[in-house]
Legacy VTK file of the C-alpha trace (Angstrom):
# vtk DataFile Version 3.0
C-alpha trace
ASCII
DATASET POLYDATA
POINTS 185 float
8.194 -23.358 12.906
7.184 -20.175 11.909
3.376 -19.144 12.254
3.176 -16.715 9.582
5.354 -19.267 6.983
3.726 -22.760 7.610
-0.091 -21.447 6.742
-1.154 -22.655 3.116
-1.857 -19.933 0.934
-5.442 -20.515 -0.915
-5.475 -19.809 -4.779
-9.041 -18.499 -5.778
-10.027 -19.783 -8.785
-10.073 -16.962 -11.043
-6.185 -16.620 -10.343
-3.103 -18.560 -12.037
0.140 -19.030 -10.262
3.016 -20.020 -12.021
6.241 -21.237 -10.420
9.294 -21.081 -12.388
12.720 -23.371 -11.727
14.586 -20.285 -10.742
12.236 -19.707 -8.489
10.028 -16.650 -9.452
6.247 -16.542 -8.828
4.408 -14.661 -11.225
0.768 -14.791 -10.289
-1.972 -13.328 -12.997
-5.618 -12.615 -12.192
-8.249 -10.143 -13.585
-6.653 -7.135 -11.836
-3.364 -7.410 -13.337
-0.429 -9.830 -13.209
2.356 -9.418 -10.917
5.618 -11.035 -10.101
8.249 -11.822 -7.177
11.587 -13.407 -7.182
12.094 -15.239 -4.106
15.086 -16.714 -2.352
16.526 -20.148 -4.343
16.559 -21.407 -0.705
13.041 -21.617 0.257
11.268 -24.326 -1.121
7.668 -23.261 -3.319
5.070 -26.326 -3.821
1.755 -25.764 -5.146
-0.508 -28.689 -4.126
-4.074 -28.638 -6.124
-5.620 -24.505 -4.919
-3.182 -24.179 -2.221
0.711 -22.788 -2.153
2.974 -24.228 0.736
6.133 -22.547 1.449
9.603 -24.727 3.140
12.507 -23.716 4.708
15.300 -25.887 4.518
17.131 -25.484 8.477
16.141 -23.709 11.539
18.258 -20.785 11.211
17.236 -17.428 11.509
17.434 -16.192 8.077
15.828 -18.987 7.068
12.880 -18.569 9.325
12.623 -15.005 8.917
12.547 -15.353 4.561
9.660 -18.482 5.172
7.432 -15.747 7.041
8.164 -13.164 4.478
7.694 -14.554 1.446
4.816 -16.356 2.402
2.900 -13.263 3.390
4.513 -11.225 -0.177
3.103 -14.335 -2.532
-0.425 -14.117 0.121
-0.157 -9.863 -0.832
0.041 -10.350 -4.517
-2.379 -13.598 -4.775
-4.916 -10.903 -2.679
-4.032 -7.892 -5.103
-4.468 -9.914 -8.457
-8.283 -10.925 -7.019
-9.505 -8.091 -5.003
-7.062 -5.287 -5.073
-6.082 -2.915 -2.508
-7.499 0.958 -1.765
-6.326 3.810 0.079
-7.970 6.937 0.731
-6.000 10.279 2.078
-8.305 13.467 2.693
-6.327 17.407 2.559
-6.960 18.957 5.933
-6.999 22.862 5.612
-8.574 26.192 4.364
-7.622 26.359 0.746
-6.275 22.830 0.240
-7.476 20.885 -3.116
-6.738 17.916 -5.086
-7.416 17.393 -8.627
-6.152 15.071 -11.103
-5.463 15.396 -14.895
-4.741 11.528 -15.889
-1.911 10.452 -13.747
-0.567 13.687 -12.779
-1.917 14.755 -9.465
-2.125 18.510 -8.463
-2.264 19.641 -5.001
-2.858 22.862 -3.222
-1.695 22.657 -0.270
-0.406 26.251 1.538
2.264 26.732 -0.664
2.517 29.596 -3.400
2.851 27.426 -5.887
1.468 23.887 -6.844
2.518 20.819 -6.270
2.124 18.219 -8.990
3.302 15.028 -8.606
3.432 11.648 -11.626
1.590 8.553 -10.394
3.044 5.138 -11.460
0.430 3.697 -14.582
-0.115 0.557 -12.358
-1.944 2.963 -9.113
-5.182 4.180 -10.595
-5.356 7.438 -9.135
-9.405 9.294 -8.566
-9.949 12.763 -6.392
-13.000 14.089 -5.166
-14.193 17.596 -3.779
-17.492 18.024 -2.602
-19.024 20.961 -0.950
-18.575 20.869 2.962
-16.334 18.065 3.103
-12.593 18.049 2.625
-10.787 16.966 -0.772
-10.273 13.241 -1.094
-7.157 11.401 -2.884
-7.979 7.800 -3.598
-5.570 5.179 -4.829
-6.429 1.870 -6.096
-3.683 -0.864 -7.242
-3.125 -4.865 -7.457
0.610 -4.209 -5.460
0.088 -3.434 -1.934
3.957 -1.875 -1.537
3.536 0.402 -4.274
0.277 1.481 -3.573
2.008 1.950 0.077
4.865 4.102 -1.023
2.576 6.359 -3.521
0.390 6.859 -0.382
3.227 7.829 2.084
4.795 10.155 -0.155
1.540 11.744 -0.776
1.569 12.162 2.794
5.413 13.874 2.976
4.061 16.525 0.478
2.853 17.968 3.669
2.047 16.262 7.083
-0.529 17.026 9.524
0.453 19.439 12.850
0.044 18.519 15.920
-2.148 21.579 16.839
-4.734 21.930 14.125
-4.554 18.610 12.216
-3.734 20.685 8.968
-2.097 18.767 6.151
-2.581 15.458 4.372
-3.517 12.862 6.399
-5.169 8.967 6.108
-8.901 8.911 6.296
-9.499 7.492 9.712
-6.466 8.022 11.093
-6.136 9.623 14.835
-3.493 12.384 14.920
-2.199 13.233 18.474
-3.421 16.745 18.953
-1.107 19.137 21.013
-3.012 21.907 23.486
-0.826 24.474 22.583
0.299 27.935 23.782
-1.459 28.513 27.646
-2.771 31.878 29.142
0.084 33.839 30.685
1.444 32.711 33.871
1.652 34.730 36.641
LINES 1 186
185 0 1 2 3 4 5 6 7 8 9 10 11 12 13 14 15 16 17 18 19 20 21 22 23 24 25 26 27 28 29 30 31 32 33 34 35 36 37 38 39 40 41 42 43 44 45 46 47 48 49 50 51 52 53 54 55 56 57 58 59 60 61 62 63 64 65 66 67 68 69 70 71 72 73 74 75 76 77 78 79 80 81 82 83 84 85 86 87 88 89 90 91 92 93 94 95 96 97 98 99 100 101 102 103 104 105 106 107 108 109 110 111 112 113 114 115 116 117 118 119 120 121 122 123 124 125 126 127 128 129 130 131 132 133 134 135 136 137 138 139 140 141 142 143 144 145 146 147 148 149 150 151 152 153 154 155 156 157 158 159 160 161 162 163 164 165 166 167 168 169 170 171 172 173 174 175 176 177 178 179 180 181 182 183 184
């Protein structure tokens, strides 16, 4: 049996899960409400504050859409209650972030500016203070598009190997390259 798939998923109390017949969960909470259609083949019961997921054989598929859909519903019960943050920081002389509602501008080494449109459901927050570099911080109930926002953020421009510019995760550990070495001889 799968180890991800057969764990009970716990329902706080301040979130309401509702199971349709064609089987789409739609799970509400004070964050926001979101929803997922999953598979007509795996079985949903919801047993007093706790969701159990079933697969009906042993096949493959099967196991590997028990695990997955278990750990999506776990996602958005987690996303409706807490939520999920990010935070990306813009490595490099004359890079800045600002944000005008949901449009985010970046300047980031190129002669122009980069502005990119947020999705309404990632609240979206930058901050610039003196001696530190420019912070991008993202805040939503879904954890994938939170995810995507933050990796395309990231495209805009990556970090290099030899001086760490670009726009990179805060805490993240780039591999650093030593570069050019002293004429050989």
């Amino acid at each position: 049996m799968s180890r991800i798939g057969k764990n009970p998923i716990d329902v706080p109390s301040n979130v309401e899960v509702k199971i349709s017949s064609n089987n789409i969960v739609s799970v509400k909470g004070p964050i926001g409400t979101l929803e997922q259609k999953v598979d007509p083949e795996i079985i949903i019961k919801q047993e007093d504050s706790k969701i159990i997921l079933e697969r009906p054989t042993e096949q493959k598929r099967h196991k590997a859409l028990h695990g997955l859909y278990r750990s999506l519903i776990a996602n958005m019960i987690k996303g409706v209650s807490e939520g999920y943050k990010t935070s990306q920081e813009l490595v490099g002389v004359g890079y800045k972030a600002a944000n005008d509602g949901q449009i985010l501008d970046l300047t980031i080494g190129f002669s122009h500016h980069v502005y990119m449109q947020i999705p309404t459901e990632v609240k979206l927050e930058t901050k610039t203070e003196k001696g530190q570099n420019p912070m991008i911080l993202l805040s939503s109930a879904d954890k994938q598009l939170l995810g995507q926002v933050a990796a395309k953020i990231r495209s805009l421009r990556k970090p290099e190997p030899y001086k760490g510019k670009g726009i990179k995760f805060t805490g993240e550990i780039l591999r650093r390259k030593a570069g050019k070495s002293a004429g050989k001889k």
